[in-house]
C-alpha positions in Angstrom: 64.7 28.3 -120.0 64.3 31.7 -118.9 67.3 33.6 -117.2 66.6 32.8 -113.3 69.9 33.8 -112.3 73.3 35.8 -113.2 75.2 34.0 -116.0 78.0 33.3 -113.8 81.0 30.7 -114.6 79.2 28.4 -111.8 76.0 28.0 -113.6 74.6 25.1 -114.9 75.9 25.9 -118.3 79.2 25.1 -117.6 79.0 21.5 -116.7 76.9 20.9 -119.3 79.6 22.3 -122.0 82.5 20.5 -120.4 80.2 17.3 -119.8 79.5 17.3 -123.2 83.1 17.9 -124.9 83.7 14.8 -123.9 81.0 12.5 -125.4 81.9 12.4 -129.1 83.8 9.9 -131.6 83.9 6.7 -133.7 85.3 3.0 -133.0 88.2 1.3 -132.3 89.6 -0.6 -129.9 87.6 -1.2 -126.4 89.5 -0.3 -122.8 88.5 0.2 -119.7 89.8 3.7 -118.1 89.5 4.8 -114.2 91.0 8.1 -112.7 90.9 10.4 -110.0 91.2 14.0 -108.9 91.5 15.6 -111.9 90.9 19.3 -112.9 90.4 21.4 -115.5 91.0 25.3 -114.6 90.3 28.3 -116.9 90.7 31.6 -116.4 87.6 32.1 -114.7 86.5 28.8 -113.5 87.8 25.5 -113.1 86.2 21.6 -113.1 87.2 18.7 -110.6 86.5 15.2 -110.7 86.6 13.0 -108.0 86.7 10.1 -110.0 85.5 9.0 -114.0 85.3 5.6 -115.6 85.8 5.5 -119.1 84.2 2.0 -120.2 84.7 0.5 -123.9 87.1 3.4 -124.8 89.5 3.5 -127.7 91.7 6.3 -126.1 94.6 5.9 -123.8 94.3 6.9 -119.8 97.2 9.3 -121.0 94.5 10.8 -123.3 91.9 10.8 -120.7 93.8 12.2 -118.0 95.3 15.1 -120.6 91.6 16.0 -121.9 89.8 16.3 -118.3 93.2 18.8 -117.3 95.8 20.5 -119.2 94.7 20.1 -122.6 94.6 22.6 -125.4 91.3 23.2 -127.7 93.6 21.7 -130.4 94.8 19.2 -128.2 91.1 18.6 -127.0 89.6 17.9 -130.3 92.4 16.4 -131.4 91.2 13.5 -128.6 87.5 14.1 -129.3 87.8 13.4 -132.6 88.7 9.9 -132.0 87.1 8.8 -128.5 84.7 6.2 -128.9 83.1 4.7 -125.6 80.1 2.7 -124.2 80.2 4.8 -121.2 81.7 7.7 -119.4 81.2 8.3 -116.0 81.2 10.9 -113.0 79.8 9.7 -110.3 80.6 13.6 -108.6 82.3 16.7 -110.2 82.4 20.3 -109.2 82.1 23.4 -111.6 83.1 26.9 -110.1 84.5 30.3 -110.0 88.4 29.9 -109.4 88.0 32.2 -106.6 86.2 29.5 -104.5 82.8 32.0 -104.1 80.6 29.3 -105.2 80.2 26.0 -106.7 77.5 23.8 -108.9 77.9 20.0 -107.5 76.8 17.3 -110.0 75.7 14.1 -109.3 76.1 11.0 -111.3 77.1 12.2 -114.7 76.9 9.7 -117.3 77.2 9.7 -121.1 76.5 6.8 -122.7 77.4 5.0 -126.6 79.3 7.3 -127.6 80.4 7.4 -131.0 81.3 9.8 -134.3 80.5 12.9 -132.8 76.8 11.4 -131.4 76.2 10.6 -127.9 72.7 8.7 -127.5 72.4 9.9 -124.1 73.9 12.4 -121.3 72.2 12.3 -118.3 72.4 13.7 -114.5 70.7 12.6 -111.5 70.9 15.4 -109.5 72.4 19.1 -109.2 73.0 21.5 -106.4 74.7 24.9 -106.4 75.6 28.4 -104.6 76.9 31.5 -105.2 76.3 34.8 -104.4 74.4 37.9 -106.6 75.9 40.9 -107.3 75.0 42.5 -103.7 76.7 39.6 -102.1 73.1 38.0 -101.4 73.2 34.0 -101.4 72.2 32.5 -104.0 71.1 28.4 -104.2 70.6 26.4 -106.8 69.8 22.8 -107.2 67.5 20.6 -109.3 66.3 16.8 -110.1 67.6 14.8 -113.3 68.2 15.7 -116.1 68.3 14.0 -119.8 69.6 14.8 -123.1 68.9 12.4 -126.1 71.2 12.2 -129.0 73.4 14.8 -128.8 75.7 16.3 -131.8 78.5 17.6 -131.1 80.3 17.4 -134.6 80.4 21.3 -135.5 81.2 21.6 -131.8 84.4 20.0 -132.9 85.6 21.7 -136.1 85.0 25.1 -133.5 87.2 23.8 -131.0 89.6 23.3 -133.2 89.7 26.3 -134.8 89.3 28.3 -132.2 85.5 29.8 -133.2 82.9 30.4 -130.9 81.2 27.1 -129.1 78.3 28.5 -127.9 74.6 27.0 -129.8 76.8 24.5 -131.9 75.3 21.7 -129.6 72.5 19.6 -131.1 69.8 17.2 -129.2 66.7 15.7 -130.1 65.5 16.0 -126.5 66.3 17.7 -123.4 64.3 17.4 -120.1 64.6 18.4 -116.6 62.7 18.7 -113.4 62.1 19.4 -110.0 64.6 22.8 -110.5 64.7 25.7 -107.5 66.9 28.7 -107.2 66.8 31.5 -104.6 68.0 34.6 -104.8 67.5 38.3 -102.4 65.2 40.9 -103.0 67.2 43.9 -103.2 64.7 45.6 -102.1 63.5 43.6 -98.8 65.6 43.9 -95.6 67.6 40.3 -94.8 65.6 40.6 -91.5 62.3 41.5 -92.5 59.7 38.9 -91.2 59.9 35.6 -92.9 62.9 36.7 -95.0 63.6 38.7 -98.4 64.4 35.5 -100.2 62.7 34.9 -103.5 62.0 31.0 -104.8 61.4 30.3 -108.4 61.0 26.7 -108.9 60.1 24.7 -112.0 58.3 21.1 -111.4 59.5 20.0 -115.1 60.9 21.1 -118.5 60.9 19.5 -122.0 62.3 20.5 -125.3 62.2 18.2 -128.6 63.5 19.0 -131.7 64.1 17.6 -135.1 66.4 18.8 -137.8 66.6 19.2 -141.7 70.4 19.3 -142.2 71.9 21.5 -139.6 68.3 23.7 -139.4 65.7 22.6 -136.5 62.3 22.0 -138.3 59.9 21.2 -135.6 60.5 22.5 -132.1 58.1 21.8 -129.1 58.2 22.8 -125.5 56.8 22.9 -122.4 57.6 24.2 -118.7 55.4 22.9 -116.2 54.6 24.3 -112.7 57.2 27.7 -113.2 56.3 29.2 -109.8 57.7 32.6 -107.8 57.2 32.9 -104.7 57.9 36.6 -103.3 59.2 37.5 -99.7 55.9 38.2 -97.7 57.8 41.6 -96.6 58.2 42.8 -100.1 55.6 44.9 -101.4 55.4 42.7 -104.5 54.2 39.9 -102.1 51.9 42.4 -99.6 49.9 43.0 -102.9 49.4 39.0 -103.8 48.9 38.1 -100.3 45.9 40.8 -100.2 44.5 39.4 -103.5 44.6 35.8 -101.2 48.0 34.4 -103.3 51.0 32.8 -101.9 52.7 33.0 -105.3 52.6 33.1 -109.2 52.2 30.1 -111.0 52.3 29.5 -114.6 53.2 27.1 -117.2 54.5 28.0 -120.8 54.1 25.8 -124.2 56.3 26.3 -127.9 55.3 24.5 -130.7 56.7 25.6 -134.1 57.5 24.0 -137.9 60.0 25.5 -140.1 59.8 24.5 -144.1 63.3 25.3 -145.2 62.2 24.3 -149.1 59.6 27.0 -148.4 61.4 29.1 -146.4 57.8 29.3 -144.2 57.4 29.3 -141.2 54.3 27.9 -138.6 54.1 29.3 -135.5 51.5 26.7 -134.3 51.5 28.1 -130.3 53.4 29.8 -128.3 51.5 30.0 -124.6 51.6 31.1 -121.4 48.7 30.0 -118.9 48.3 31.0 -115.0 46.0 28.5 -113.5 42.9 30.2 -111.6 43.5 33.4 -113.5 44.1 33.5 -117.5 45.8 32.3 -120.5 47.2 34.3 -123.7 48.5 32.2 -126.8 49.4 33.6 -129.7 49.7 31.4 -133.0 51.1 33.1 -136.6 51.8 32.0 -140.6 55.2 33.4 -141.6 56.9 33.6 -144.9 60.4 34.2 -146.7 62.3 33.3 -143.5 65.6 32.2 -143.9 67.3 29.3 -142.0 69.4 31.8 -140.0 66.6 33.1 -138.3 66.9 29.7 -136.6 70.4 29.3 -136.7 72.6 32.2 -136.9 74.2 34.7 -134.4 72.1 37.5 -132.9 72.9 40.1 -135.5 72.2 37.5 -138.2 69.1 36.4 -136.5 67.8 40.0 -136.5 68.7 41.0 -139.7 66.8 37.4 -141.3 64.4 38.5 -139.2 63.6 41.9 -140.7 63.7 40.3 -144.0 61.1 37.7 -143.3 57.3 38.4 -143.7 54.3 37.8 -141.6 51.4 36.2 -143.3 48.7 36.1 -140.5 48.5 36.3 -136.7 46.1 35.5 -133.6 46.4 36.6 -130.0 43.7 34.5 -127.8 43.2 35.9 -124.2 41.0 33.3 -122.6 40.1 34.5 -118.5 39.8 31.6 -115.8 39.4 33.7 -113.0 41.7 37.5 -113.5 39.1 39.3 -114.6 37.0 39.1 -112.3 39.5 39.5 -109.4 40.3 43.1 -111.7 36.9 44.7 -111.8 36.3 43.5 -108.3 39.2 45.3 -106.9 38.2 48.5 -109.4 35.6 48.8 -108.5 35.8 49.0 -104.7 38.1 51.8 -105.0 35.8 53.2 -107.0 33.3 52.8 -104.4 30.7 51.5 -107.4 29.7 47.3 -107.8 31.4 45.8 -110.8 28.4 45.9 -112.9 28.4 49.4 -112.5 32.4 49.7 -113.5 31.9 46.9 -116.3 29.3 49.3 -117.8 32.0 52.4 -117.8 34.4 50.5 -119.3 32.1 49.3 -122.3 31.2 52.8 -122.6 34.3 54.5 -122.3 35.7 51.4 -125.3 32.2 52.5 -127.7 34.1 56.5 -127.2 37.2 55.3 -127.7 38.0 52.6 -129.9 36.3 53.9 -133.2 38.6 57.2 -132.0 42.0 55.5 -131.4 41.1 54.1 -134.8 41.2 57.1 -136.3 37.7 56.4 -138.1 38.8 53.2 -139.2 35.9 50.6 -139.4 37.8 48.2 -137.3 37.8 50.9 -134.3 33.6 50.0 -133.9 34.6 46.4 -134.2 36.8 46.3 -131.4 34.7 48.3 -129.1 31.5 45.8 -130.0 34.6 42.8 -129.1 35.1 44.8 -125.9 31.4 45.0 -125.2 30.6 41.8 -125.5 33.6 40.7 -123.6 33.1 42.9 -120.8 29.3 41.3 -120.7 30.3 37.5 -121.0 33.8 37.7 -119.9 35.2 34.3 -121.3 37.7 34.6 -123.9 38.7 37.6 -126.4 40.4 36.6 -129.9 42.1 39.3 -132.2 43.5 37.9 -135.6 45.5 40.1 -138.6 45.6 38.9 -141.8 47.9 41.1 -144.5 45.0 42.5 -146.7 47.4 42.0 -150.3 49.1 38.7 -148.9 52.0 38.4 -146.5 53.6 41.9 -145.1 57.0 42.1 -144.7 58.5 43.1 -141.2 61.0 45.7 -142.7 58.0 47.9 -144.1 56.0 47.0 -140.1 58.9 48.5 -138.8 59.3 51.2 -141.0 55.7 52.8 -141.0 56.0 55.8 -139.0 51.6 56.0 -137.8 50.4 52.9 -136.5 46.6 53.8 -137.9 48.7 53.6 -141.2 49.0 49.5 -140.5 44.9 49.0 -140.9 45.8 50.0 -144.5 48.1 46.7 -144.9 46.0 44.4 -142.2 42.7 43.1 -142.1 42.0 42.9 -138.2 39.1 40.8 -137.0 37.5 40.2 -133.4 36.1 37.0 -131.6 34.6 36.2 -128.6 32.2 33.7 -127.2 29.3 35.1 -129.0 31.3 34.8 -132.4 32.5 37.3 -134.8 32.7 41.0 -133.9 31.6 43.4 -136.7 31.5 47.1 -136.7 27.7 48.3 -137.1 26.4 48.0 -140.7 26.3 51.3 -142.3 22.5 52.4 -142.8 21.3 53.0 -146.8 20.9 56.1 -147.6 18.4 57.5 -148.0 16.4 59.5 -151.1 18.0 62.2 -152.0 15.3 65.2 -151.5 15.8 68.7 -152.8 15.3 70.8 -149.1 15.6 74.7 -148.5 18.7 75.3 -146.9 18.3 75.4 -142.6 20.1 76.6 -140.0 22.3 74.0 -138.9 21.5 72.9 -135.4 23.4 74.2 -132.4 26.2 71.9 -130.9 25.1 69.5 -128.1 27.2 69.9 -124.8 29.5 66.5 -124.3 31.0 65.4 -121.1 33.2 62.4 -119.5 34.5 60.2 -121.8 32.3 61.4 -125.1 34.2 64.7 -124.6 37.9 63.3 -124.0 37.0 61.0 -127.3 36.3 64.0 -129.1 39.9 65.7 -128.2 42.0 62.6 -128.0 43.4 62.8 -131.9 43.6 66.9 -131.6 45.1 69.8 -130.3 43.5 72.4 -127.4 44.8 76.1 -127.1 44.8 78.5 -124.4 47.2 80.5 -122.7 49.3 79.7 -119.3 48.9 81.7 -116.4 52.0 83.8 -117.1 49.7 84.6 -120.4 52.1 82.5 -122.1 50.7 80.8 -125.8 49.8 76.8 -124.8 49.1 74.5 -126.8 47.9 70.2 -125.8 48.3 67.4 -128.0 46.5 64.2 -127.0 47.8 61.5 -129.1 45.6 58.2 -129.3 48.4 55.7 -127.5 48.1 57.8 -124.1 50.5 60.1 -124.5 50.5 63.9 -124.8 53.1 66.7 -126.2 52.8 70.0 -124.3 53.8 73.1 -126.4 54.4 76.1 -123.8 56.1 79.3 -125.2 58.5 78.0 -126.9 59.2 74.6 -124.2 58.1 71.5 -125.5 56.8 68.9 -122.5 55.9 65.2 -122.8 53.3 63.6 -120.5 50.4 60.8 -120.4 46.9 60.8 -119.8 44.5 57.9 -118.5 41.0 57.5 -117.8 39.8 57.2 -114.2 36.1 56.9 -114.8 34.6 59.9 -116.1 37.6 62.2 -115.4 41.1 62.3 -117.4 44.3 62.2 -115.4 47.3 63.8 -116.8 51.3 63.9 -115.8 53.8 65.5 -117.1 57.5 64.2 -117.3 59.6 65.2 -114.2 56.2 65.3 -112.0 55.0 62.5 -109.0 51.6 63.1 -109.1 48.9 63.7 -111.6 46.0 65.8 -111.7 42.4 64.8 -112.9 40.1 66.5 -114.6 36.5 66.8 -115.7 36.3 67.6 -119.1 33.6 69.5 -121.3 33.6 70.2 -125.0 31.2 72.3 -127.0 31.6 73.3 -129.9 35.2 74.2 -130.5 36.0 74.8 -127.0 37.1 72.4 -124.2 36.8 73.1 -120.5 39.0 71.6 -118.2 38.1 71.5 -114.1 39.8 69.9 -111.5 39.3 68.7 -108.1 39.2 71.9 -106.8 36.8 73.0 -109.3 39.1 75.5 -110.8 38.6 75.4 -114.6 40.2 76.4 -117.8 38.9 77.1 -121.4 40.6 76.3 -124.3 40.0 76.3 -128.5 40.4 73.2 -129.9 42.2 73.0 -133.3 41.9 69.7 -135.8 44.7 67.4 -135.6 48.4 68.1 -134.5 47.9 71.3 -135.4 51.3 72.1 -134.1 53.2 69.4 -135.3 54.0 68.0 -131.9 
């Protein structure tokens, strides 16, 4: 589950661990066990119990009584270790801050057949929670039942007693949950704005399965169903939704994954996020020499497994149920033009640009034609990789200091409704025919976009108005390095139509210019109509 609030002592987390401590063991003689008002106080938090029946349990009320208040994490396991029981249960417990500044309330906690370190099932019928944020905003939290299916708590053990980190030693074959909500301030929204500055984010259901090889999950699938946010209508977040006719953002998220540990592969089978009414991106891979710890080990572990592993193909599907449209609609208003006439721009400005960004590379003319004929039957857009000499690892992705350098180790390949998108075929050539040498032909004037794809890639130079050296390089990814004197600048440039809009770092506003090349000179006019001629030079030519 995503982080939809502070990880405080209070959340939800907390409960859960100290729920679960206690749901371990193997067999021995059967007791029933009932006690009340007990608590269990750290130094940040602490956990009460109105009242818990232990039924079918092999440890003394003694025992009990020790393990849900003053007992050690020796002393804890020590208990754990043998605690067998048919049920234990809470009918209501509080977890908190010790400060009193919030509290999570559980209802009807329950583990059941518990035994050597397995419980089949811990379950909760209801939560409710709250706190405050880091402002002193209220916070609320509260959600439906919840579920978890044989849970594993056996290396949670041996790092209780030795004092190791607990956290991810927890195993389950299922975990679900529904109906969650939280609400938390908008820093940014005045308390009494109209109709509030609370925002909602509610979840209508989660589920997460999981099967093992040893200690190593193998397949993982999961889904989150109806993940909402609803924004204060005051907010400007929420102003821009509600004049795009939405109430909220709505979306709901799929994992599915297999792990061969024999093979040390890896099948990313989908990983999704869809917004109903607007779009859906999933993105499905083939990975190779990835070690269990990728899966299993700390952070630094996981990253370092990570770099090691390497990835054997990918695919990124965008499929539009409604965004796109909404996009060029608004576009194009504020462009004062109809969306055919926008859609048209942007195919042309991708035919420029593409091949350019590309750096020549045939795969720059395949993704304009992908662009094209997306832009003209706007239904889905596919882009798969593919390592041209088998899987690539991650360290050498990482270390390549020129993306264009990657279309030397991928193969990249473009889909859309019509079907494959190719680069045009090169024409044959033609006889070769002894001629007298001509004149070559003067050099055609190019403007808009044909002339910013012609600079984008190179370097224009001119001199300042202080008659100061300057020199502009546009680099394919939007950004641009500024060489003036000897004061290096960074800045970005967009497209807005025909015209290129540039800002430089520590400036609010940008400035937008026409642009003309021909030859090897660029002219630059803005608004104002004010325009400046520079030489351009091939490349970085300045090393910028």
């Amino acid at each position: 589950m995503p982080p939809l609030m502070s990880p405080r002592p209070w959340s939800l987390v907390a409960p859960l661990a100290i729920a679960l401590a206690f749901t371990v063991a193997p067999a021995a003689a059967q007791s029933d066990i009932a006690l009340d008002n007990l608590t269990t106080t750290t130094e940040k938090s602490k956990f009460t119990v109105k009242h818990v029946d232990f039924i079918g349990t092999n440890i003394t009320a003694d025992e009990a009584t020790k393990l849900l208040t003053s007992a050690t994490r020796e002393e804890a396991a020590a208990i754990l270790a043998k605690l067998e029981a048919k049920q234990i249960v809470i009918p209501e417990a509080t977890v908190g801050p010790v400060d009193n500044s919030g509290a999570v309330r559980l209802r009807n906690l329950r583990a059941t057949d518990v035994s050597k370190g397995v419980a089949a099932r811990l379950s909760l019928d209801s939560f409710e929670g709250d706190g405050k944020d880091k402002t002193g905003g209220p916070v609320t939290l509260k959600g439906g039942a919840v579920t978890i299916d044989k849970l594993e708590a056996e290396p949670f053990l041996v790092a209780l007693k030795s004092g190791g980190a607990l956290e991810g030693l927890l195993k389950a074959s299922r975990v679900a949950f529904n109906a969650v909500e939280i609400t938390a301030p908008d820093k940014d929204t005045p308390a009494d704005a109209p109709g509030g500055n609370l925002v909602k984010l509610t979840m209508s259901s989660f589920v997460a399965e999981q099967t093992y090889e040893g200690d190593t999950p193998a397949r993982t699938t999961l889904s989150a169903n109806g993940l909402t946010v609803q924004l204060p209508k005051a907010s400007k977040a929420g102003a821009s939704l509600a004049a795009e006719g939405y109430e909220r953002i709505e979306g709901n998220l799929r994992f599915a994954g297999v792990y061969d540990p024999a093979q040390r592969a890896y099948n990313l089978d989908e990983m999704s996020v869809e917004s109903p009414g607007l779009a859906s991106l999933r993105l499905r891979g083939k990975f190779s020499d990835v070690g269990a710890s990728v899966l299993t080990g700390k952070a630094e572990t996981r990253a370092a497994a990570l770099a090691a592993s390497s990835i054997g193909a990918l695919e990124l599907r965008l499929v539009n149920g409604g965004a796109f449209e909404k996009i060029i609609a608004r576009a194009a208003k504020d462009r004062n033009k109809t969306p055919a006439q926008l859609a048209a721009e942007w195919k042309a400005a991708a035919g420029m640009l593409a091949p350019a960004l590309a750096g020549g590379d045939p795969v720059g003319a395949a993704a304009a034609d992908a662009i094209g004929k997306f832009l003209d039957n706007p239904k889905s857009l596919t882009v798969a990789v593919k390592g041209k000499a088998g899987p690539v690892k991650v360290v050498d992705l990482i270390a390549t200091p020129n993306p264009m350098a990657l279309l030397k180790k991928v193969d990249v390949a473009f889909f859309t409704e019509g079907g494959q998108a190719t680069a045009p075929a090169a024409k044959p050539a033609a006889p070769t025919v002894v001629q007298v040498p001509q004149a070559a032909p003067p050099p055609s004037k190019l403007t808009g976009l044909q002339a910013w794809a012609a600079l984008v890639g190179n370097t224009v130079a001119g001199k300042d108005s202080d008659d100061e050296p300057l020199f502009e390089f546009y680099k394919p990814d939007g950004a641009l390095k500024q060489l003036n004197g000897d004061t290096v600048t960074s800045g970005k440039w967009v497209l807005r139509g025909q015209k290129v809009c540039i800002v430089y770092s520590g400036e609010n506003g940008e400035t937008c210019y026409q642009v003309e090349v021909f030859g090897d000179a660029a002219t630059f006019t803005d608004d104002d109509g004010d325009g400046q001629r520079y030489k351009i030079l091939q490349g970085n030519a300045k090393g910028l």
